[in-house]
C-alpha positions as CSV (number, residue, x, y, z in Angstrom):
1,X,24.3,231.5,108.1
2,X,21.6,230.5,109.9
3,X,23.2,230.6,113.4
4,X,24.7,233.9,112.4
5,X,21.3,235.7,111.5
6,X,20.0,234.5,115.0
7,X,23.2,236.2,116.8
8,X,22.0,239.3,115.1
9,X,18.5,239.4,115.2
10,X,19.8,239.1,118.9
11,X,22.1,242.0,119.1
12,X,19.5,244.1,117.2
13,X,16.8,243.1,119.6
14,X,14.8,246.3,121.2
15,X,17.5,248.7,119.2
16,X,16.2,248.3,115.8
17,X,13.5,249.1,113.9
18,X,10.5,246.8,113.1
19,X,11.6,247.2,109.0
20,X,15.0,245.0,110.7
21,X,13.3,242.7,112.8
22,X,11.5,241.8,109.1
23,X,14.5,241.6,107.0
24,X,16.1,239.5,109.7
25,X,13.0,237.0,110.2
26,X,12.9,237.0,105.7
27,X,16.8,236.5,105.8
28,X,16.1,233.0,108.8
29,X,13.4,231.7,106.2
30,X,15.5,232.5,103.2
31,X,18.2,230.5,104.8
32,X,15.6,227.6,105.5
33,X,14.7,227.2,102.1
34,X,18.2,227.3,101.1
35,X,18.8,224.5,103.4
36,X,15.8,222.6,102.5
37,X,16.5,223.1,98.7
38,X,20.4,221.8,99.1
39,X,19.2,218.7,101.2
40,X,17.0,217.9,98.1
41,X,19.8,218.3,95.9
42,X,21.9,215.9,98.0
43,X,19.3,213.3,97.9
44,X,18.9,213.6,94.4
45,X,22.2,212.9,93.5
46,X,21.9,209.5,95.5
47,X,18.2,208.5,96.5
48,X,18.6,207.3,100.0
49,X,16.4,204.5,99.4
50,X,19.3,203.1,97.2
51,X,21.4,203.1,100.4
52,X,19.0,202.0,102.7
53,X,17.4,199.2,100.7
54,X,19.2,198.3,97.9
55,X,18.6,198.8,94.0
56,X,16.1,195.8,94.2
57,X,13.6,197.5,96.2
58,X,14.2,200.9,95.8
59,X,13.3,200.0,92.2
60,X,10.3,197.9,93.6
61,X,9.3,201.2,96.1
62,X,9.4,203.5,92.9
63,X,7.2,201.6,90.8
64,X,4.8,200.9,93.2
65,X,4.3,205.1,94.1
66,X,4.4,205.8,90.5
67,X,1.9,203.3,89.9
68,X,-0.4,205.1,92.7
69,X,0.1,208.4,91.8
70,X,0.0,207.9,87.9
71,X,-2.5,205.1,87.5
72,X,-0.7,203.3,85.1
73,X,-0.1,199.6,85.9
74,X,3.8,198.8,86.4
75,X,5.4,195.6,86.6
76,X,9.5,195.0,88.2
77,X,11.2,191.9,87.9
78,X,14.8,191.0,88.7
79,X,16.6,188.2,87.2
80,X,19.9,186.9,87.9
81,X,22.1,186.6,91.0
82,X,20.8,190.0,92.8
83,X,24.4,191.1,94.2
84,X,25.0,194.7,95.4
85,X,26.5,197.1,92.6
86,X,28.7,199.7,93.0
87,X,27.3,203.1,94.5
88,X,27.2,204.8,90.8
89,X,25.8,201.7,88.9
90,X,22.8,201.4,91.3
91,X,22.8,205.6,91.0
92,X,22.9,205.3,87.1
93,X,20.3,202.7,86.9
94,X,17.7,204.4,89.1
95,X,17.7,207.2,87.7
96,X,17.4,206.0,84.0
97,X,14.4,203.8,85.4
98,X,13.1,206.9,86.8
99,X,13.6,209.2,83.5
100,X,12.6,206.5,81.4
101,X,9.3,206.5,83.7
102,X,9.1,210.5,83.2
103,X,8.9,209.9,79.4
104,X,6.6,207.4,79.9
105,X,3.9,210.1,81.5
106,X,4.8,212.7,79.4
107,X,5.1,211.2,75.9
108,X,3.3,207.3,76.1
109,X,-0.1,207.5,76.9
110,X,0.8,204.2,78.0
111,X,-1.4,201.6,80.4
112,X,1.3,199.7,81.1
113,X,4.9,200.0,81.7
114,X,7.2,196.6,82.7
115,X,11.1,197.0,84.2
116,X,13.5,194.1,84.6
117,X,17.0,194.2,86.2
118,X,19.3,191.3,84.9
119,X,22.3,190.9,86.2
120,X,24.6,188.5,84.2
121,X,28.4,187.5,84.2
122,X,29.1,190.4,81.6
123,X,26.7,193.1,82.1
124,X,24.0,194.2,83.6
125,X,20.7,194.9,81.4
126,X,17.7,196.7,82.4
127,X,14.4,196.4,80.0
128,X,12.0,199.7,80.4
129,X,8.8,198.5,77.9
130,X,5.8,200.2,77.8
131,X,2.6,199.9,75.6
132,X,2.4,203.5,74.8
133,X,1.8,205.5,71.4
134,X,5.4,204.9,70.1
135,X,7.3,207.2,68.1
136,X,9.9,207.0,65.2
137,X,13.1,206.2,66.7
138,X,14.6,207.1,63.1
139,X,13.4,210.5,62.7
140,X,15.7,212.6,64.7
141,X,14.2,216.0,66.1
142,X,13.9,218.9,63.8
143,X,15.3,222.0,65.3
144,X,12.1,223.9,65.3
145,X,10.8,220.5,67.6
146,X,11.5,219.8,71.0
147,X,14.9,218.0,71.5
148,X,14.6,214.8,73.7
149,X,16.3,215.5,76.6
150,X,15.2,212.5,78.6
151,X,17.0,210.3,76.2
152,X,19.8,212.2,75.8
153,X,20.1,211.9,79.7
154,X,20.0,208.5,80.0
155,X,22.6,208.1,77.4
156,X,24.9,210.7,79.1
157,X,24.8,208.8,82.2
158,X,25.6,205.5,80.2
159,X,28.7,206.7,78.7
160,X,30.0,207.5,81.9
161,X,29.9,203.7,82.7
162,X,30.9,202.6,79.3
163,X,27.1,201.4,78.9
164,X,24.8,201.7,76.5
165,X,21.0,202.3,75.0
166,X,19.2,200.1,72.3
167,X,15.8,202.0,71.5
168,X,12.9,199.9,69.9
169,X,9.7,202.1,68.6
170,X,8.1,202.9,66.4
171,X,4.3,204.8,66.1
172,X,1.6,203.0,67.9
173,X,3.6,200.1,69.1
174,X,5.1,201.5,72.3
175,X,8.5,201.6,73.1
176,X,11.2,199.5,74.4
177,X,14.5,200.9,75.9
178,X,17.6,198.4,76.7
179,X,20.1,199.5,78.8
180,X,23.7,197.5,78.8
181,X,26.3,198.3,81.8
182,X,29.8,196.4,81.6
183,X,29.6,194.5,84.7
184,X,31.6,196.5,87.3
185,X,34.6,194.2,87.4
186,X,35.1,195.1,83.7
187,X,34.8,198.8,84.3
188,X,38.3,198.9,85.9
């Protein structure tokens, strides 16, 4: 689109009107955007830093610039033999780290937030805790309330990998999500 819209603002060059010239330089940043906006996407759907460092640190990198730009103290451990998972495990567990660390600003007013990674035989586990306000994990959400989508998320993306979410909370005790992942070998 892009390379077309230069051809024309081209061909249109000296014969067109200056109203043309403007929808042809609105049409190039239009496209831009578009581009820009589609790369984003793309690296949404698989953080590059998963590729080019691994889940360990990518997990470590996100932490450590959420803690900067959120001033809340985080802690990341990783127990276990630290082997590389499968390109939608790592996705999976990155991104419920990261939505779990969304709900965490949002909904917390936490100080502190800890993650741990195990990997073991059977399954991976990943522990988000935080010290936060808590709510009541029993109560589910009145319609007139807002639903929680950032739980609802995380356990979307678990079902896909035949995973699943513990929740521990309750008001003014902070909460405590554990994830379980089949180990990839038992996924098949």
């Amino acid at each position: 689109m892009s390379l077309g819209l230069k051809s024309l603002e081209r061909l249109i060059a000296g014969y067109a009107e200056e109203e043309a010239d403007r929808q042809v330089q609105w049409l190039q940043s239009l496209a831009g955007e578009i581009g820009r906006d589609i790369h984003r996407a793309a690296v949404d759907l698989r953080p590059t830093a998963l590729d080019d460092l691994g889940l360990r640190e990518a997990l470590a990198n996100l932490l450590r610039q959420w803690t900067l730009r959120h001033d809340i103290r985080s802690d990341f451990q990783v127990l276990g033999e630290s082997v590389r998972l499968p390109a939608a495990v790592e996705t999976a567990i990155y991104r419920i780290v990261q939505e779990a660390l969304t709900n965490v600003l949002k909904h917390a007013q936490a100080s502190t937030v800890s993650v741990s990674v195990e990997q073991r035989a059977e399954e991976v586990r990943v522990i988000i805790e935080d010290d936060g306000v808590g709510f009541d994990g029993d109560v589910d959400p009145t319609p007139a309330a807002k639903p929680r989508l950032g739980l609802s998320g995380i356990r979307e993306r678990l079902s896909l990998l035949r995973g699943s979410l513990t929740l521990e909370t309750s008001p003014g005790s902070g909460t405590t999500l554990y994830v379980y992942i089949p180990h990839p070998q038992q996924l098949a």
